[in-house]
C-alpha positions as CSV (number, residue, x, y, z in Angstrom):
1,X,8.9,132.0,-121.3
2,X,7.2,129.5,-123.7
3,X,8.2,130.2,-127.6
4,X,5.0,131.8,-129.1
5,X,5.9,132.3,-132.5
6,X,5.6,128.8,-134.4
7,X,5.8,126.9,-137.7
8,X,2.5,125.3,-138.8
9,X,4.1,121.9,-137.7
10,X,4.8,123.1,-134.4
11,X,1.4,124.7,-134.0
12,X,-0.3,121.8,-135.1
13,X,1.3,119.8,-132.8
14,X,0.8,122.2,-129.7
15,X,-2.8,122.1,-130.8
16,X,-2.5,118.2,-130.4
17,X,-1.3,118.2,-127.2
18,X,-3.7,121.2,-126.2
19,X,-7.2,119.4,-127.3
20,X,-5.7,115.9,-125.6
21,X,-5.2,118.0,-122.2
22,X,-9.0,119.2,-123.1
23,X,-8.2,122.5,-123.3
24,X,-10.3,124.9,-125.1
25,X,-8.1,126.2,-128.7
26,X,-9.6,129.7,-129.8
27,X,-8.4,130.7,-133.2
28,X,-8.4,133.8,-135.2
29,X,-6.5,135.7,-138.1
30,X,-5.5,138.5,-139.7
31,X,-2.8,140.9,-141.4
32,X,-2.4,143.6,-138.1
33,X,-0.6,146.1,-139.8
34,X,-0.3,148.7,-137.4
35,X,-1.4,147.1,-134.4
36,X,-4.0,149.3,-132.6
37,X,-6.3,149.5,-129.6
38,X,-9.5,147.9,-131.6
39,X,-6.7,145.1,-132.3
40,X,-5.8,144.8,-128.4
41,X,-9.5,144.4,-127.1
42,X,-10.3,142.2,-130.1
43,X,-8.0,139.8,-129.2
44,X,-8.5,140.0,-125.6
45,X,-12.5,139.4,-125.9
46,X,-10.7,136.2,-128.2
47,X,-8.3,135.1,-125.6
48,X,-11.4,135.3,-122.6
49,X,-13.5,132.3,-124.8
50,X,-10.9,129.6,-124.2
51,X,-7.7,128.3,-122.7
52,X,-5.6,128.9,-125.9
53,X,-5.2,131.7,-128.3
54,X,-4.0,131.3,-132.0
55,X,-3.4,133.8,-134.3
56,X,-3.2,132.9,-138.0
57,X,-0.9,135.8,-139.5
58,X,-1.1,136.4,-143.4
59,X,2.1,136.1,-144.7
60,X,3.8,139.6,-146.4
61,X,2.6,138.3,-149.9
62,X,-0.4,137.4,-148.5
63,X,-1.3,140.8,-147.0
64,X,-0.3,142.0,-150.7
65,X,-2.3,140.0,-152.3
66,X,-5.2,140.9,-150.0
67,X,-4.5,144.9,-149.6
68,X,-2.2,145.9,-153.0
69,X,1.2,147.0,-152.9
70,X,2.7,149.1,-149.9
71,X,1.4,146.7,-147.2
72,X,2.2,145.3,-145.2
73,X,3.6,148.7,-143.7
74,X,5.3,146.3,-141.0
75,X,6.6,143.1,-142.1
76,X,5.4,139.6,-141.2
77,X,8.6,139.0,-138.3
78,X,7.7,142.3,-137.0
79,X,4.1,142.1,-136.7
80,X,4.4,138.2,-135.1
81,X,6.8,139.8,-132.7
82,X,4.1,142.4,-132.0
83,X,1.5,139.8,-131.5
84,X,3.8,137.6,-129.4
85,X,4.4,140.4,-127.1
86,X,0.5,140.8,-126.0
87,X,-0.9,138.9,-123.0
88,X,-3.8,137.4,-124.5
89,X,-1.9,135.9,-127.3
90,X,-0.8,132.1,-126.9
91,X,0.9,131.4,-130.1
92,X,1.4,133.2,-133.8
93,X,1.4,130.7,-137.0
94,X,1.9,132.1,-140.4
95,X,-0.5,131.2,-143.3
96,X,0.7,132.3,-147.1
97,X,-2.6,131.8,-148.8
98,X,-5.4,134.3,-149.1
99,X,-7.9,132.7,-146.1
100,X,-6.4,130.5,-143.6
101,X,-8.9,127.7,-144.0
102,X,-5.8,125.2,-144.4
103,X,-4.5,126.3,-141.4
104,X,-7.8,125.8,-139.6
105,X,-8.2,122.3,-140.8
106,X,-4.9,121.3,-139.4
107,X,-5.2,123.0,-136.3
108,X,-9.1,122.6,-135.9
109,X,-10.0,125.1,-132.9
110,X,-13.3,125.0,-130.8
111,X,-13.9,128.5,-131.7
112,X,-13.2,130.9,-134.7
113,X,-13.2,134.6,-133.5
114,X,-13.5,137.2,-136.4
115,X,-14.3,140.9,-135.6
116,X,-18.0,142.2,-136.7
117,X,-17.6,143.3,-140.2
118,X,-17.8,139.5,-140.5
119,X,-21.0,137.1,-140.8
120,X,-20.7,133.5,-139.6
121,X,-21.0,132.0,-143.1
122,X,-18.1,134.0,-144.4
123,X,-15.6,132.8,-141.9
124,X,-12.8,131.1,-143.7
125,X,-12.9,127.4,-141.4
126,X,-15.8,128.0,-140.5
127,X,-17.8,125.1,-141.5
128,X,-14.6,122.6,-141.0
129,X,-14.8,124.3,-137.0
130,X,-18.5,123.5,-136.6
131,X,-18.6,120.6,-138.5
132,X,-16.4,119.4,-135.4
133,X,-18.1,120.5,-132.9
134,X,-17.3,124.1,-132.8
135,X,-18.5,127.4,-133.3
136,X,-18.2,130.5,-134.3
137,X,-17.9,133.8,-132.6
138,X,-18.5,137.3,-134.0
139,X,-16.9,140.1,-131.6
140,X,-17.7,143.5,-132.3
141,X,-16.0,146.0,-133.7
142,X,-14.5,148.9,-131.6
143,X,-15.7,151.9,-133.7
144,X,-12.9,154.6,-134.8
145,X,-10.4,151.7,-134.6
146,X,-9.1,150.4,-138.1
147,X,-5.7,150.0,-139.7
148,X,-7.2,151.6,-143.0
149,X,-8.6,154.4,-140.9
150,X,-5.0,155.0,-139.4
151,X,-3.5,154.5,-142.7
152,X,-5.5,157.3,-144.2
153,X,-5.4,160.0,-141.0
154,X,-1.2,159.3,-141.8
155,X,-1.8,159.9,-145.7
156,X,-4.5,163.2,-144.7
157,X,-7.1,161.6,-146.6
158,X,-10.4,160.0,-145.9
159,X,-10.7,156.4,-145.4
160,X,-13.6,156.1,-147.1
161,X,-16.2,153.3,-146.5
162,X,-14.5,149.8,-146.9
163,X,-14.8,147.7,-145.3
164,X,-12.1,146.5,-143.2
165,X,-11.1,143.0,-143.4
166,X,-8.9,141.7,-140.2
């Protein structure tokens, strides 16, 4: 079984040798804390628009930044071996800053995925993806299904109406 889980130097040389085979290199990101079935069919829908599928995962101190302290509820090893573990999922790169347009510029995929609470022009890479070539895809959400939602049910309280922000 081929390693999954990379460095950014690996995965930007796997996405080297990927586009030079011209394969199709689908990218998209997120924390997925408490992996769930909205996750799952995400990622599949991702995995179904090319040959390739790469997840950026935000870094712990990332996912701090992005959702305060007490997440991640799973740690960044853990939820990479998660990922890892699902069918659709090629390969799992980390990314410590808040968007992982860095790691889009070095990887430069044909397609960004992001779920629906998402417009085009707010996809971090975006315009670095289509500015190749690429394009974006928004896939829509599978309602019920968030890792806030879950979080909350746990806690017995209302999620309230953020929005959630895979």
């Amino acid at each position: 079984m081929k390693r999954k889980i990379l460095s950014r130097a690996e995965m930007k040389a796997v996405a080297r040798r990927l586009r030079a085979a011209g394969k199709v290199i689908v990218f998209t990101n997120g924390c997925f804390d408490l992996l769930h079935l909205g996750h799952a069919r995400y990622l599949r829908k991702a995995r179904a628009l090319g040959d390739a599928l790469v997840v950026g995962l935000n870094s712990d101190a990332s996912v701090r930044r992005l959702k305060g302290e007490g997440r991640p509820l799973v740690r960044g090893a853990d939820r990479a071996e998660m990922l890892a573990a699902l069918e659709a999922v090629d390969y799992v790169a980390f990314f410590g800053e808040d968007t992982p347009a860095r790691l889009v510029a070095e990887i430069l995929p044909d397609i960004i995925v992001k779920g629906g609470d998402y417009r085009p022009g707010e996809v971090a890479g975006g315009r670095t993806v289509e500015a190749a070539g690429g394009r974006i895809v928004i896939v829509p959400l599978v309602r019920g299904r968030s890792t806030t939602g879950l979080i909350a049910k746990a806690a017995g309280v209302s999620p309230g109406k953020g929005r959630s922000r895979r």
